[in-house]
C-alpha positions in Angstrom: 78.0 111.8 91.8 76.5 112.9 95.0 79.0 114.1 97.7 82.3 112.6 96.3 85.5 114.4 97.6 89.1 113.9 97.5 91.0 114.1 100.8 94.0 116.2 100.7 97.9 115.2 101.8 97.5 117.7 104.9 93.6 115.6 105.8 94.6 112.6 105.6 94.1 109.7 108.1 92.6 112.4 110.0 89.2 111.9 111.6 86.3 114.7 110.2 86.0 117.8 111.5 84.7 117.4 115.3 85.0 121.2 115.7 82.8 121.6 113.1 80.0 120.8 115.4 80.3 123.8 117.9 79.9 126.1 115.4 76.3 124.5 115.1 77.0 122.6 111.5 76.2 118.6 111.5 79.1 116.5 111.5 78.7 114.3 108.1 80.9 110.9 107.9 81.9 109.5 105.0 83.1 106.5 103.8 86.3 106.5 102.3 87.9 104.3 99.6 91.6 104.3 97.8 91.4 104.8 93.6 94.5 104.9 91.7 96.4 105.5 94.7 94.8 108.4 95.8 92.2 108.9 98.4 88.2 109.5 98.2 85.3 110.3 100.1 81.8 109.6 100.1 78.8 110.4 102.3 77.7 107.2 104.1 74.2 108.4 104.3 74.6 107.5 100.5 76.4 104.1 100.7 74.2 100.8 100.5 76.7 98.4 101.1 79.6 96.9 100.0 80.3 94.2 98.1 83.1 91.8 96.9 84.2 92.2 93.2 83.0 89.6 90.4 79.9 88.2 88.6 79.8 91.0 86.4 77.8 91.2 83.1 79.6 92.9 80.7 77.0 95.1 77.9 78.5 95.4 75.0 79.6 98.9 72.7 79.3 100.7 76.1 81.9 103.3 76.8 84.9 101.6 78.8 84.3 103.1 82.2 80.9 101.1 82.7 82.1 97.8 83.8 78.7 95.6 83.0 75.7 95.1 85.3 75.4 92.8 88.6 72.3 91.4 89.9 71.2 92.4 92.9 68.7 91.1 95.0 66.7 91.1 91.6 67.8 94.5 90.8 69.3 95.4 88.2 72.7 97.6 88.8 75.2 99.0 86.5 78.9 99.1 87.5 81.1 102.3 86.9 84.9 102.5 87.2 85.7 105.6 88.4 88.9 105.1 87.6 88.4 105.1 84.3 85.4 107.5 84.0 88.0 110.3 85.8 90.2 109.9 82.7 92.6 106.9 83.7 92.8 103.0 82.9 90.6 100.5 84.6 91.0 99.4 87.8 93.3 96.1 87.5 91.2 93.7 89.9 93.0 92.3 93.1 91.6 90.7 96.6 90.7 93.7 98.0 88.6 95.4 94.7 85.2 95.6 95.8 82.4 97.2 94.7 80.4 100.6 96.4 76.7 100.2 96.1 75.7 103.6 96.0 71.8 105.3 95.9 71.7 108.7 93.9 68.7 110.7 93.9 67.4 112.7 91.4 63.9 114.4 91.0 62.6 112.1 93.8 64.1 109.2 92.1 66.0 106.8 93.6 68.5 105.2 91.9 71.2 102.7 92.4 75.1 102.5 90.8 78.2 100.0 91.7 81.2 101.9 91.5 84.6 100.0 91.5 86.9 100.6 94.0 90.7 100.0 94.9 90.0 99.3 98.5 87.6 100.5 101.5 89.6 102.1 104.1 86.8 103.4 106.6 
């Protein structure tokens, strides 16, 4: 799904890499988001926006980590819980659940996806 990383115990609530700049790499920031208690990453270059969780279409006989579809500005976007797709149980909905509008690109396509998350931290 892009650039989605997991932060590690010894990373965490630490700010990215500033050093990582003198040696003449960009310094990338990410947004970062709590799933099933643990922590993940994703480039903001990548992130639309960020909505609250609710009018979601559901589709049905789809696999159980695809939530539905939302509509979106006209658009069209189908919802992913990654919970669920890595292998766990869905995401139990609570006042901070929100949804990660996220663009993929792929063959110079561009393509949008909600993915459900726990909570935004930064």
């Amino acid at each position: 799904m892009g650039q989605l990383a997991q932060q590690s115990p010894a990373t965490r609530g630490k700010p990215p890499l500033a050093a990582a700049a003198l040696g003449g790499v960009d310094i990338q920031q990410y947004l970062t988001f709590q799933l099933t208690g643990e922590m993940y990453a994703v480039g903001i270059l990548n992130v639309k926006e960020i909505i609250e969780y609710g009018s979601l279409t559901e589709i049905p006989m789809m696999p159980a980590f695809i939530r539905g579809v939302i509509n979106l500005r006209g658009a069209v976007v189908p919802v992913i819980d990654l919970a669920a797709r890595f292998g766990g149980r869905q995401t139990e909905s609570s006042r901070r659940t929100c949804i990660v509008i996220i663009e993929l690109t792929t063959a110079d396509e561009h393509h949008d996806i909600g993915v459900v998350v726990d909570a935004v931290s930064e």
